[in-house]
C-alpha positions in Angstrom: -3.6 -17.5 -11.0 -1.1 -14.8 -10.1 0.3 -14.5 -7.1 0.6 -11.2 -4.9 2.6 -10.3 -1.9 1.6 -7.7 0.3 4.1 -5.3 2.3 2.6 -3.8 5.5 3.7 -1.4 8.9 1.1 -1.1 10.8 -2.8 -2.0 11.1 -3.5 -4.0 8.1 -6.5 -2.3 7.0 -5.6 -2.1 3.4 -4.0 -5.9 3.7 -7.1 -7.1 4.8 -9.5 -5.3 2.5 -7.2 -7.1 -0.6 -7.1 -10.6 0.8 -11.1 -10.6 1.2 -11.4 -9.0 -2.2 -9.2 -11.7 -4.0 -10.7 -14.6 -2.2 -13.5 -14.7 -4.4 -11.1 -13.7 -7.5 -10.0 -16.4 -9.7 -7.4 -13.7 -11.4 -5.2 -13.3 -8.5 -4.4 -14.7 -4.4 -2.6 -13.1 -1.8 -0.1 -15.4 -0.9 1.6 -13.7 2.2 1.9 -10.7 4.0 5.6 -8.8 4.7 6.1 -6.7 8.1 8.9 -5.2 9.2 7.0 -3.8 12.7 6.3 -6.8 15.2 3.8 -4.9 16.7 1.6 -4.7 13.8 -2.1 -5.8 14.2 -1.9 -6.9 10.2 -0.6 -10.4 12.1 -3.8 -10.8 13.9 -5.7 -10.0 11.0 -3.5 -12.9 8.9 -4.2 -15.1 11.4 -7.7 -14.5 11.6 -7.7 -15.0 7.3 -5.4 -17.9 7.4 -2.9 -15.9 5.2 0.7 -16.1 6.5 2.2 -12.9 7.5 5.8 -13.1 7.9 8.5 -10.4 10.0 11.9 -9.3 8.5 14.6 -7.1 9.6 15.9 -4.1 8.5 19.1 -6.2 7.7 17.0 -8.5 5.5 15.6 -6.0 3.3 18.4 -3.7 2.5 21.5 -5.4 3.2 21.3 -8.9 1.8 19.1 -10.6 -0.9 16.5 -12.8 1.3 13.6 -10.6 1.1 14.2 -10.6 -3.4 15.0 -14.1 -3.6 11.5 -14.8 -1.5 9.7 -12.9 -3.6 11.2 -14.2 -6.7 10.0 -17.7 -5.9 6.7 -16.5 -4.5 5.4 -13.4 -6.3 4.2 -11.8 -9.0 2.9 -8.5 -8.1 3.6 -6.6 -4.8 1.4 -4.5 -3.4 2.5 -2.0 -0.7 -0.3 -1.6 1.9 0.9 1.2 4.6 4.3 0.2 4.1 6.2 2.7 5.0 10.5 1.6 4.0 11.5 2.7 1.1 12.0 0.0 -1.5 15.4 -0.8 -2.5 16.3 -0.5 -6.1 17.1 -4.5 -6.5 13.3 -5.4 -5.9 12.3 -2.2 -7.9 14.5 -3.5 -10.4 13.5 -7.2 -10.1 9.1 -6.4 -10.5 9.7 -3.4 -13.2 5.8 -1.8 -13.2 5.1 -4.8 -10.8 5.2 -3.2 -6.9 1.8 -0.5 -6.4 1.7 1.6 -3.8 -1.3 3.7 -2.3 -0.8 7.1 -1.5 -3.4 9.0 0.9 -3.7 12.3 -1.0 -3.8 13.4 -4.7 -0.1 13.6 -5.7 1.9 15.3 -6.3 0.4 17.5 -3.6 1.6 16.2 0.2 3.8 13.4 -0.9 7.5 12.4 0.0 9.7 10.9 2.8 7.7 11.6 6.0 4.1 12.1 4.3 2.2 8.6 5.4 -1.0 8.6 7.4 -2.1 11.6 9.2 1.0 13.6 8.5 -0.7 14.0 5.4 -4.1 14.5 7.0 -3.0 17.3 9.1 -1.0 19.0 6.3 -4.3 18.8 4.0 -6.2 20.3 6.6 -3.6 23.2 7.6 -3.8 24.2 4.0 -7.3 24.6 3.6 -8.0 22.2 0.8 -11.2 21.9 -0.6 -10.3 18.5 -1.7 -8.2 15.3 -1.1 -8.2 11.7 -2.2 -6.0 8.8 -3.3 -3.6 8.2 -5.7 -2.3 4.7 -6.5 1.0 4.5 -8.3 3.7 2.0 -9.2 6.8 2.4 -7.1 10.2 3.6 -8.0 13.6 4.8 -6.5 12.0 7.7 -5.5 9.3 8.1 -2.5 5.4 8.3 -4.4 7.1 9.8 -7.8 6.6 6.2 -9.8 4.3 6.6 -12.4 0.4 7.2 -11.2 -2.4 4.8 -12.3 -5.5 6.1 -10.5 -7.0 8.8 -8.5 -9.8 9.1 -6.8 -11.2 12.3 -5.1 -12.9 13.3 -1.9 -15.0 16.8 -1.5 -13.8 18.2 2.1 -15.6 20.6 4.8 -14.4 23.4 6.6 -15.0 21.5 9.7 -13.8 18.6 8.5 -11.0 17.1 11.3 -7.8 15.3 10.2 -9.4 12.6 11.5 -12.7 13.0 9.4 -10.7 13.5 6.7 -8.7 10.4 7.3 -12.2 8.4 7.5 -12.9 9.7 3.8 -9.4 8.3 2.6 -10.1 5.0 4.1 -13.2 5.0 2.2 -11.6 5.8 -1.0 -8.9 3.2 -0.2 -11.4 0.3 0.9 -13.4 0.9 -2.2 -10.9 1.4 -5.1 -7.6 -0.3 -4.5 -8.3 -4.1 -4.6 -10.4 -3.0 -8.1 -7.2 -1.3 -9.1 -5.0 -3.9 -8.2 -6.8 -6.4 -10.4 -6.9 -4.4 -13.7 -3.4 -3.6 -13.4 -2.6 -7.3 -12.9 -4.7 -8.5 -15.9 -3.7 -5.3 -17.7 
C-alpha cells in the first residue's frame, strides 16, 4: 500500500476529504498530516480521524533536512492540501512527479505567489469570468507552473459572490481530488 503525506495551512478541508476517501482504499493510506500554522483546525480534524498531524518550523523546512529525511522514511506521494510555502527544490527533487498540488482556478489564469483561497476568488469575480474551476498539478520550483494533470470546470453567475464562487470550488475539490490522487498514484 503506498503511503501519502499530506501538507496543510489552514482548515483541513481538502486533508480531511483525502483521509476519508483512502480509508476504504486498499491502493494508498494517509499516513500523517504536515502544518506549519499551529492554529490550524486540520489538527482537530486529525485528531478526530486518528491520523497524526505533526507542526514544523519555518527553520525545519527550508533550512535543514528534517522535514526530507521524514518524508523519505515515511512517504511516497505528497499531497499539498491548502498548503501555502513554497516547496524547496531538495524535496521537489527528492519525489520527482511525486508532490500534487490543487489549484483553486483553471491555470494558468489567477495563479502565482499570493493567488491561494479567495485572493483568487475575488480576482475571478473582478474579471468577470464566466467560468472557473480547479486545476490539479504536480509541483515544481516554480509557484502552480509544474505540469497540469486535471481540470475541472465550474459555470459562474453574474451574481455569483466570491464567496459563492468559492462554495463551487470546494465542490470541485471535494469531488475530484482524492479520485485524482489515486490514478496518479497507481498511474
Amino acid at each position: 500500500m503506498k503511503r501519502i503525506v499530506i501538507f496543510a495551512s489552514g482548515s483541513g478541508s481538502n486533508a480531511e476529504n483525502i483521509i476519508r476517501y483512502f480509508t476504504t482504499k486498499k491502493t494508498a493510506t494517509v499516513v500523517k498530516v504536515l502544518c506549519n500554522n499551529k492554529d490550524a483546525k486540520v489538527f482537530e480534524r486529525c485528531k478526530k480521524l486518528h491520523v497524526p498531524c505533526q507542526l514544523f518550523t519555518r527553520d525545519d523546512f527550508f533550512n535543514s533536512e528534517n522535514i526530507l529525511q521524514q518524508l523519505k522514511k515515511e512517504a511516497d506521494s505528497i499531497v499539498l492540501a491548502g498548503f501555502l510555502w513554497k516547496i524547496p527544490t531538495n524535496i521537489i527533487t527528492a519525489f520527482p512527479n511525486k508532490i500534487i498540488n490543487i489549484h483553486p482556478a483553471l491555470l494558468p489564469k489567477y495563479g502565482g505567489k499570493g493567488m491561494y483561497g479567495m485572493h483568487v476568488h475575488n480576482a475571478v469575480k473582478e474579471n468577470n469570468e464566466t467560468e472557473t474551476g480547479i486545476t490539479i498539478h504536480f509541483v515544481n520550483e516554480n509557484y502552480d507552473e509544474g505540469a497540469i494533470i486535471f481540470q475541472a470546470k465550474t459555470q459562474l453567475n453574474p451574481s455569483d459572490t466570491p464567496e459563492d464562487i468559492a462554495q463551487k470550488i470546494h465542490l470541485l475539490e471535494y469531488e475530484h481530488f482524492p479520485k485524482v490522487i489515486e490514478t496518479v498514484m497507481n498511474g
